[in-house]
C-alpha positions as CSV (number, residue, x, y, z in Angstrom):
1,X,-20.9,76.2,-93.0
2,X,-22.7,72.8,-92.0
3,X,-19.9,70.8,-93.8
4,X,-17.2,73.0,-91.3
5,X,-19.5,72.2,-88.0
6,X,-19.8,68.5,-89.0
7,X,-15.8,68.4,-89.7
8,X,-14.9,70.1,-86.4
9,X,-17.6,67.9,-84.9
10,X,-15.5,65.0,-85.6
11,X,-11.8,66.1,-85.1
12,X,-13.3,66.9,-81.6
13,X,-14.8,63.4,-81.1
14,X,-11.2,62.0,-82.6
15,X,-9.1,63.9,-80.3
16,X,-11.7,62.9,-77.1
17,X,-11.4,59.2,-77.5
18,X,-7.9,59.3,-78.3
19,X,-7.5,60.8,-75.0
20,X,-9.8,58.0,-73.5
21,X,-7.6,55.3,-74.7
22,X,-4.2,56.8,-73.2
23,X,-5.7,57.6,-69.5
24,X,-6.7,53.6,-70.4
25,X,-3.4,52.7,-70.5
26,X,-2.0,54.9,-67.9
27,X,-4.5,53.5,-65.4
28,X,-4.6,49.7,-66.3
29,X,-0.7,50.1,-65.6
30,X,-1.5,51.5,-61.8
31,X,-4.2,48.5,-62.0
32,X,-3.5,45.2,-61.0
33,X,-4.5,43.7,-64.5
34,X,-1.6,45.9,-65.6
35,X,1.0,43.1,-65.5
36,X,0.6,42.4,-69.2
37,X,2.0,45.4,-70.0
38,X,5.3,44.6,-68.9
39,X,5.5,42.7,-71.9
40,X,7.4,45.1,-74.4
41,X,6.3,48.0,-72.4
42,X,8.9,50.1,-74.4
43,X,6.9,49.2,-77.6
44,X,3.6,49.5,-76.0
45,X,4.5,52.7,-74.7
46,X,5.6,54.4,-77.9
47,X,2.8,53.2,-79.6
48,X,-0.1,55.2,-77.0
49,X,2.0,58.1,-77.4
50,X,2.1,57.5,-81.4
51,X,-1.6,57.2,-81.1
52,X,-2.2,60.1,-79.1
53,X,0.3,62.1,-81.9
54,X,-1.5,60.6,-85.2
55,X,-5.2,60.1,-84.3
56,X,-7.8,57.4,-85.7
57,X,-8.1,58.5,-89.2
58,X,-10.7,60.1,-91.0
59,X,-12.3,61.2,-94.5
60,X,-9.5,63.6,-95.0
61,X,-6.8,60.4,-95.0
62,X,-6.5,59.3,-98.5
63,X,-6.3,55.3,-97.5
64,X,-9.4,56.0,-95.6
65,X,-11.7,58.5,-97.7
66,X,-14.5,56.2,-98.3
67,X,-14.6,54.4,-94.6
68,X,-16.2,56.5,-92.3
69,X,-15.3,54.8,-88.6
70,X,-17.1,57.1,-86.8
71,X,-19.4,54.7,-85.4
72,X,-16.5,53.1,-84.0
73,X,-15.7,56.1,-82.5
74,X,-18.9,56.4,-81.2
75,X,-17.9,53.7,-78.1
76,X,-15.3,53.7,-75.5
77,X,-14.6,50.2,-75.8
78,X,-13.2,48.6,-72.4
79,X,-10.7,45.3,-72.6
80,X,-13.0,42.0,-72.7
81,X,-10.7,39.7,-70.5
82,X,-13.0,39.5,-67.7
83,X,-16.0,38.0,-69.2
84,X,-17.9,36.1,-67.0
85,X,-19.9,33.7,-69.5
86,X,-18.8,30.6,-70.1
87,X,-18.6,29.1,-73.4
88,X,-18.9,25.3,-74.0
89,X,-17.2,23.3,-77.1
90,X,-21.2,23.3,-78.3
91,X,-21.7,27.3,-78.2
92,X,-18.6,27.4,-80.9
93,X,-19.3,23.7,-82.5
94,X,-20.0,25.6,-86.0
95,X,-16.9,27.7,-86.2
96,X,-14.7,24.6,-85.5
97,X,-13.1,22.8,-88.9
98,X,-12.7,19.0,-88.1
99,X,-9.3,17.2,-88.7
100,X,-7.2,20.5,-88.1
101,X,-5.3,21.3,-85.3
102,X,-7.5,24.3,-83.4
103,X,-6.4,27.3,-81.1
104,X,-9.0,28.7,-79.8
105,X,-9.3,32.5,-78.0
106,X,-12.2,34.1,-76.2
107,X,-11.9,38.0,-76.2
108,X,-8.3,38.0,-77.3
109,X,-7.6,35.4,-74.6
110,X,-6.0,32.1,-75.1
111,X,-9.1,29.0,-74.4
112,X,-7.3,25.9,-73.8
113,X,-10.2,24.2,-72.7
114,X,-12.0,25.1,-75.8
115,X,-8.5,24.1,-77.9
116,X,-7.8,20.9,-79.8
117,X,-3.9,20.6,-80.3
118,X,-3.8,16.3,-80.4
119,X,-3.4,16.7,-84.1
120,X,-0.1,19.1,-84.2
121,X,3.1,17.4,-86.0
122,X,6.4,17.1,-84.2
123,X,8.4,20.3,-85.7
124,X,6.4,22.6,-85.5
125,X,5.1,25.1,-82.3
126,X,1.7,26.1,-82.2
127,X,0.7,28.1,-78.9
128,X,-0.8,31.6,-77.5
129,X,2.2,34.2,-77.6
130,X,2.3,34.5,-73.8
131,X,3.4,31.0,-73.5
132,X,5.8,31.2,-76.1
133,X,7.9,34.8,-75.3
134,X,10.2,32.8,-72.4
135,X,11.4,30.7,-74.8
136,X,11.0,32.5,-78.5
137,X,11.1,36.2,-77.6
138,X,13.9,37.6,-79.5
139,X,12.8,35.6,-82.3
140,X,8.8,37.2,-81.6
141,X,10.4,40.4,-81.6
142,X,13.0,40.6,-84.3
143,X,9.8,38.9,-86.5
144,X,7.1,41.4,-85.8
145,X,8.6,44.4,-86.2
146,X,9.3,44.2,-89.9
147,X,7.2,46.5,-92.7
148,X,5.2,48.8,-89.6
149,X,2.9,51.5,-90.5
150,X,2.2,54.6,-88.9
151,X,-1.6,53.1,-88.9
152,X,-3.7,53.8,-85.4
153,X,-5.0,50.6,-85.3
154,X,-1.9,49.0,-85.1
155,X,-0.5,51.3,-82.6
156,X,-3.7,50.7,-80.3
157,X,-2.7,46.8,-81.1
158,X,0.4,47.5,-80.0
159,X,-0.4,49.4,-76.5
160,X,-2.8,46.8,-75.9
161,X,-2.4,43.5,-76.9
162,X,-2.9,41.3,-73.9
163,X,-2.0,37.6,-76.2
164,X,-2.6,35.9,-79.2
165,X,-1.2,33.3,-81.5
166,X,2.2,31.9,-82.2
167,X,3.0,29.1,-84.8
168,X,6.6,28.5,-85.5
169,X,7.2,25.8,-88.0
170,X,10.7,24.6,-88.4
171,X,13.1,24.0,-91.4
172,X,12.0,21.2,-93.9
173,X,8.5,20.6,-92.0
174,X,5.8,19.7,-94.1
175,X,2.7,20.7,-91.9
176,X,-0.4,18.8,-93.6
177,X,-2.6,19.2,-91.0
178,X,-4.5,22.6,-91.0
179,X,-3.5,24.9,-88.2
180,X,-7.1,27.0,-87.4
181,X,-7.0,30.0,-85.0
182,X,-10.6,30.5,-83.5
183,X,-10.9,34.1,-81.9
184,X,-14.8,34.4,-80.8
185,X,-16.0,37.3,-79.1
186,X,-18.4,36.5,-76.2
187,X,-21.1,39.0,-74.6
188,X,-20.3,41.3,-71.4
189,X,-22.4,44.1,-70.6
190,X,-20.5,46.9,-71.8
191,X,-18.6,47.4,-75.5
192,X,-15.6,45.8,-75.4
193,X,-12.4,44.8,-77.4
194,X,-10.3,42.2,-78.0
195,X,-6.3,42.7,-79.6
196,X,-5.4,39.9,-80.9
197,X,-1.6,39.9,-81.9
198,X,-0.8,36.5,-84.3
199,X,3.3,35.6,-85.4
200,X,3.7,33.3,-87.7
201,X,6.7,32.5,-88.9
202,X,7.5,29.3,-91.5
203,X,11.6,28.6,-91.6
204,X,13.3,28.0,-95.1
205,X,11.3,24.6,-97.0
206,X,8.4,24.7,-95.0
207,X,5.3,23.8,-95.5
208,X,1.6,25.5,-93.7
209,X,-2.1,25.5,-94.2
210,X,-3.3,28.0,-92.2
211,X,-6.7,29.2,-91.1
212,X,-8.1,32.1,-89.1
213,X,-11.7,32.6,-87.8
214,X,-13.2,35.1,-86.7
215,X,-16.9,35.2,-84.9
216,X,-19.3,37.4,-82.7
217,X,-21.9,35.6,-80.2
218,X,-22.5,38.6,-78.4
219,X,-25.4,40.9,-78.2
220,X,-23.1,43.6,-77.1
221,X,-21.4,46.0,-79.3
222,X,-17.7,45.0,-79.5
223,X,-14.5,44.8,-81.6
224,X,-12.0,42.9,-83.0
225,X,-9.0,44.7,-83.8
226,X,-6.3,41.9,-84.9
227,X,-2.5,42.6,-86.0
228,X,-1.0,39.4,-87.6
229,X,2.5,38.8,-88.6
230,X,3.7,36.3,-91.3
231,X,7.6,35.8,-92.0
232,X,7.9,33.0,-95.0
233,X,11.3,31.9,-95.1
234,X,13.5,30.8,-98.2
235,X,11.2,28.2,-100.3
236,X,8.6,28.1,-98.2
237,X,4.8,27.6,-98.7
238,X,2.0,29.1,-97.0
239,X,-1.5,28.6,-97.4
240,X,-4.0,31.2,-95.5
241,X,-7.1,31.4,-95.3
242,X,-9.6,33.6,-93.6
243,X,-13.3,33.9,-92.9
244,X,-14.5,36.7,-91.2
245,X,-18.1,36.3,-89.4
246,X,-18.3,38.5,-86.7
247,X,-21.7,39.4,-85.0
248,X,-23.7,42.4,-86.6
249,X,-23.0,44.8,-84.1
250,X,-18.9,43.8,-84.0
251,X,-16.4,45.9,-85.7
252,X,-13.8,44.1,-87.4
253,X,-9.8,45.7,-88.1
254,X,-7.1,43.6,-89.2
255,X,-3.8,44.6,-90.1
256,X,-1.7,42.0,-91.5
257,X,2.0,42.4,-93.1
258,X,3.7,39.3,-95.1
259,X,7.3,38.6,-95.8
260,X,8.0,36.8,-98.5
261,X,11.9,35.4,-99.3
262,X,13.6,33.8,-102.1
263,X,11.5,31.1,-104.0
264,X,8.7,31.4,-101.3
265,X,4.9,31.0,-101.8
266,X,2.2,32.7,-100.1
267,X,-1.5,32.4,-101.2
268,X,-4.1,33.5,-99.4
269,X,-8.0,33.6,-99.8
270,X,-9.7,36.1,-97.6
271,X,-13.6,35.7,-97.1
272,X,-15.2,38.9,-95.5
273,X,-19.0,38.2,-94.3
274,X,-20.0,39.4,-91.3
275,X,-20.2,43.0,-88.8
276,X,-21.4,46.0,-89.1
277,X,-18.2,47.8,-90.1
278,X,-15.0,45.5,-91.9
279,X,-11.2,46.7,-92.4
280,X,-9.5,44.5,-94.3
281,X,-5.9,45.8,-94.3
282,X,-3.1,43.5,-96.0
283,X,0.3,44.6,-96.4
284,X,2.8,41.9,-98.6
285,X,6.4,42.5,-99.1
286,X,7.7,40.4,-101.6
287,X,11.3,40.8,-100.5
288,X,13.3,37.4,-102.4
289,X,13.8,36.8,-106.1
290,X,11.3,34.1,-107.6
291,X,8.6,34.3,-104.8
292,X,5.1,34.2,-105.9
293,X,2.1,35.9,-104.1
294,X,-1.7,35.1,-104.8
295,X,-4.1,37.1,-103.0
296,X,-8.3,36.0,-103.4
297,X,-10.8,37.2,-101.9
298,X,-15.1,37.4,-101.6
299,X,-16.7,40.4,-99.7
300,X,-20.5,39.6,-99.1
301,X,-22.5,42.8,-98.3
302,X,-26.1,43.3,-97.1
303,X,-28.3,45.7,-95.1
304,X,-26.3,48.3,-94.5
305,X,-22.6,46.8,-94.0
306,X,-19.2,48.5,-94.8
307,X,-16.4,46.1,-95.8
308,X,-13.5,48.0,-96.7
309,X,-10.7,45.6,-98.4
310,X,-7.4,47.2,-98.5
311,X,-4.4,45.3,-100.2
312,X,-0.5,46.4,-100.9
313,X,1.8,44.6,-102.7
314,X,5.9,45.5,-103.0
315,X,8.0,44.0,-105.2
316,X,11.4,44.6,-104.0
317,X,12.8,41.1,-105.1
318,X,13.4,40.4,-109.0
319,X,11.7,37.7,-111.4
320,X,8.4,37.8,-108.5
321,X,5.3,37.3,-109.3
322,X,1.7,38.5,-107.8
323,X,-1.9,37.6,-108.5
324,X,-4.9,39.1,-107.2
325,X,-8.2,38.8,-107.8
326,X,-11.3,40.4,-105.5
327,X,-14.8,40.0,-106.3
328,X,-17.8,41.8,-103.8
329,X,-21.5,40.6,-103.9
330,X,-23.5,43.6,-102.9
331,X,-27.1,44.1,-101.9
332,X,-29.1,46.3,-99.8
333,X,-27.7,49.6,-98.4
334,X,-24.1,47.8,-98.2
335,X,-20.8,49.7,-99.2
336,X,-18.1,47.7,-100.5
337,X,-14.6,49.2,-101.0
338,X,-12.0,48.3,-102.5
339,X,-8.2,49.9,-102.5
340,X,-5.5,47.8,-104.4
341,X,-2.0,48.9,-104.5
342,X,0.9,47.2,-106.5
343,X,4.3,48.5,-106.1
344,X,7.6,47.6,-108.0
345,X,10.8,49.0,-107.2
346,X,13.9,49.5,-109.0
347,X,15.3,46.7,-108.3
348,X,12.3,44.3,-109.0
349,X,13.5,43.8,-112.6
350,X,10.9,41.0,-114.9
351,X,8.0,41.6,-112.0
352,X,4.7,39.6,-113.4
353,X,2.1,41.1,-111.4
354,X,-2.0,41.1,-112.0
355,X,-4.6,42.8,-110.3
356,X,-8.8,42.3,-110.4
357,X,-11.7,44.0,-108.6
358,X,-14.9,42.9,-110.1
359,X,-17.9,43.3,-108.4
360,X,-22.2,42.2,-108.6
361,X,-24.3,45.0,-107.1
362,X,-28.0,43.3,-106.7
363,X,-29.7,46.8,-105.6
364,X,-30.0,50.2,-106.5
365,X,-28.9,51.2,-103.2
366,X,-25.8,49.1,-102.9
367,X,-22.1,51.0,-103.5
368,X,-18.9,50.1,-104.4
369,X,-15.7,52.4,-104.3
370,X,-12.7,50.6,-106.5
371,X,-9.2,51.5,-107.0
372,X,-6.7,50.0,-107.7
373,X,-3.2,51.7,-108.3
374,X,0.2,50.6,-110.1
375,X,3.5,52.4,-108.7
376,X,5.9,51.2,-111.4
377,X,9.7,51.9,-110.8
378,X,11.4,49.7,-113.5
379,X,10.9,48.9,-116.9
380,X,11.1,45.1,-117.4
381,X,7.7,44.4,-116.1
382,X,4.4,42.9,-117.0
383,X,1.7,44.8,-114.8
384,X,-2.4,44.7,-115.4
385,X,-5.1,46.2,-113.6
386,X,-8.8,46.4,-113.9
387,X,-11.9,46.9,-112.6
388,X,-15.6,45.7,-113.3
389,X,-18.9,46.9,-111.9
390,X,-22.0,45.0,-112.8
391,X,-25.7,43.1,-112.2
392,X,-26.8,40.1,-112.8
393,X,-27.8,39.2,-116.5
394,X,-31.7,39.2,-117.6
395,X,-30.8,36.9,-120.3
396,X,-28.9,34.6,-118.4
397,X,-31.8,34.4,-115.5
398,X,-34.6,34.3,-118.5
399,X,-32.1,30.9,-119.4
400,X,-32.3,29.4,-116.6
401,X,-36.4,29.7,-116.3
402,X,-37.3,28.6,-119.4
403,X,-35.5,25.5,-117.9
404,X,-38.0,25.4,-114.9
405,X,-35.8,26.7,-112.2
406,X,-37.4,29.4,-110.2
407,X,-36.5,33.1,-110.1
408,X,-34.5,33.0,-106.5
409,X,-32.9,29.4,-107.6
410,X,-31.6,31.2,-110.9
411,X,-30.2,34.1,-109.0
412,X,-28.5,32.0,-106.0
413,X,-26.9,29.5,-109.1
414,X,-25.5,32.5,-110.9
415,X,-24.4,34.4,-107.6
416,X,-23.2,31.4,-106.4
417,X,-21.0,30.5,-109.4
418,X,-19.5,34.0,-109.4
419,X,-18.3,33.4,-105.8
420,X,-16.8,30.3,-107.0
421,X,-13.7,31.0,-107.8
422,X,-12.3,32.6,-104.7
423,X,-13.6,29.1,-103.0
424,X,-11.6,27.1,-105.5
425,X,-8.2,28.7,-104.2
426,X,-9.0,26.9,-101.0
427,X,-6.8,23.4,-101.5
428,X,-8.1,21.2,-97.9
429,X,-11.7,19.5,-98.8
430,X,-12.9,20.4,-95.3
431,X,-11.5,24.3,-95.1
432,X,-13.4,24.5,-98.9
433,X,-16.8,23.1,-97.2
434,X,-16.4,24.8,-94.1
435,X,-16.0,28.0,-96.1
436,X,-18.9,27.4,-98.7
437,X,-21.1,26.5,-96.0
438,X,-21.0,30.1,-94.3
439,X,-20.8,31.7,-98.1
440,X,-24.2,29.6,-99.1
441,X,-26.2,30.4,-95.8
442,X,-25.2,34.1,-96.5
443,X,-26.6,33.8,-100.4
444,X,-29.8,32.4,-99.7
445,X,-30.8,35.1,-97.0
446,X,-29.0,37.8,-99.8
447,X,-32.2,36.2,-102.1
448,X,-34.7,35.2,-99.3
449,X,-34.3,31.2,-100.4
């Protein structure tokens, strides 16, 4: 009977702040901040009334049984446009890599101030999307439209995104400089959210590094709820990275779809850190013959954190090929899940795809909920999956002290070396020390070094 009040507890709390988010809408269209949502107010439109129809999921929702977001429902988060603190180059200094080209947003809006675009190439556009839409917006739309779920964090993406980031790199461009997009939430007195939207698109024998992150230097609650779009065209290479260190009391959603085409590359290594609550959701549709797909990434838990990765790979295109390997380093009360789908259709004859989750849980109170799922339509493939749950090994750590290294120096060089391999995906010397840097600081508080 308690179970049945809790349930109807939350579908009542679902359907409130549901509601809260359309009259949002409705009245920042009356408003006269409502000119943004002129922009593709079709879309946007159709996506409040798809959220009002749907709902935020819950427990009940397979692809969300172990993610309980009710603390995010918990707030009526308000746009974060109008902050009135100002940020200096300084306040952000550590989240900037050095020799890479870098776009930087406050609160989902465009900083140009804060921006460092001396370093971009000739061929290739690298802007906010509200700049770019006069000139590119057939190309924006036809381009982010592709491979949409019915998910309600894209649909409140959708309703109300107010800018973002748009990188268009043209045919035969080899872009060696790193592109890094910054998007820092900054304090206000109220919760508040920023909507990033991100279209990337790399035309046929192209060439990107890529590199997105995300920080919190608020003391307010707030979220980030980020949709990115990457289109790869015909033998193409894209390299993507991203570290996620938002604030402790920031949410964190993205949704990101790839497109892959013939004899394309995508590889990405995905770095989830910070917040209190992290949804890692990656959707790749490997849609050309002879494209290749490597997905990496290294989930760090502690207190009481939830980070949620959620990956799904298609194979629609023959002779394709997918690697994936995720690890999570848990501690504390922190709940790591992972939910790995691989897909091959009929038509994706001699797929090679692999799949890992393995993870370290450092305390008895630490959890991990792993899945991962093959969907196999065709008979000439090569699919593997696995999973591994474990601690760290006595004998190893007794190893290491009989050597003279101390009990916390033995654990952080063990820890530490099982991390390592997500970090050796990372190809740029700076984008690999920029990422170990955050990974180590995060390690030694894990072990109190």
């Amino acid at each position: 009977m308690r179970i049945e009040s809790i349930n109807n507890n939350l579908f009542i709390k679902n359907r409130q702040i549901v509601h809260w988010y359309k009259s949002k809408f409705y009245e920042l269209e009356r408003s006269s901040d409502g000119a943004i949502l002129k922009l593709f107010y079709n879309s946007r439109q159709d996506a409040i009334e798809k959220l009002a129809e749907i709902g935020f999921p819950t427990s009940k929702d397979e692809e969300w049984k172990f993610t309980d977001i009710s603390p995010i429902l918990n707030f009526e988060f308000l746009l974060g446009f109008k902050a009135n603190n100002v940020i200096l180059k300084q306040d952000i200094e550590f989240a900037i890599i050095p020799n890479a080209v870098n776009i930087v947003f406050v609160n989902g809006i465009y900083a140009p101030e804060l921006s460092n675009l001396n370093l971009l190439p000739k061929g290739v556009i690298a802007c906010n999307i509200l700049d770019s839409i006069q000139n590119y917006s057939n190309l924006i739309e036809s381009n982010s439209r592709f491979f949409e779920k019915d998910n309600a964090f894209v649909q409140l993406n959708t309703a109300f995104w107010q800018d973002g980031a748009f990188i268009l790199v043209q045919p035969g461009v080899d872009v060696e400089v790193p592109i890094q997009l910054v998007f820092v939430s900054n304090g206000l007195s109220y919760p508040f959210v920023s909507h990033p939207r991100n279209v990337i698109i790399a035309q046929d024998s192209s060439q990107l590094k890529l590199i997105e992150t995300y920080v919190g230097i608020s003391e307010s609650y707030y979220m980030t709820n980020s949709v990115t779009k990457i289109f790869i065209g015909k033998e193409s290479h894209v390299e993507h990275n991203k570290i996620q260190i938002e604030a402790t009391n920031g949410f964190h959603i993205e949704n990101r779809v790839v497109r892959l085409s013939k004899l394309s590359r995508y590889a990405a290594n995905s770095i989830s850190l910070g917040s209190s609550l992290a949804r890692n959701e990656l959707n790749i549709n490997i849609d050309g013959e002879k494209a290749k797909c490597g997905l990496k990434g290294l989930t760090i838990g502690t207190d009481k954190q939830v980070l949620d990765d959620h990956t799904s790979i298609i194979h629609s295109g023959a002779n394709s090929t997918s690697d994936e390997v995720y690890k999570f380093i848990l501690s504390d009360l922190s709940h790591g899940i992972f939910n790995g789908k691989i897909v091959v259709l009929p038509n994706a004859q001699r797929t090679d795809s692999r799949q890992t989750n393995r993870t370290l849980v450092l305390s008895d109170d630490a959890k991990i909920n792993t899945k991962p799922q093959l969907e196999i339509f065709n008979d000439d493939v090569k699919c593997t999956h696995g999973a591994t749950v474990g601690k760290l090994d006595d004998d190893q750590i007794f190893y290491l002290r009989s050597r003279g290294i101390s009990l916390e120096e033995a654990k952080f060089m063990l820890i530490n070396s099982f991390a390592s391999e997500i970090l050796k995906s990372i190809s740029n010397h700076e984008v690999h020390n920029f990422a170990q840097k955050f990974i180590a600081n995060k390690l030694k508080k894990l072990i109190s070094l």
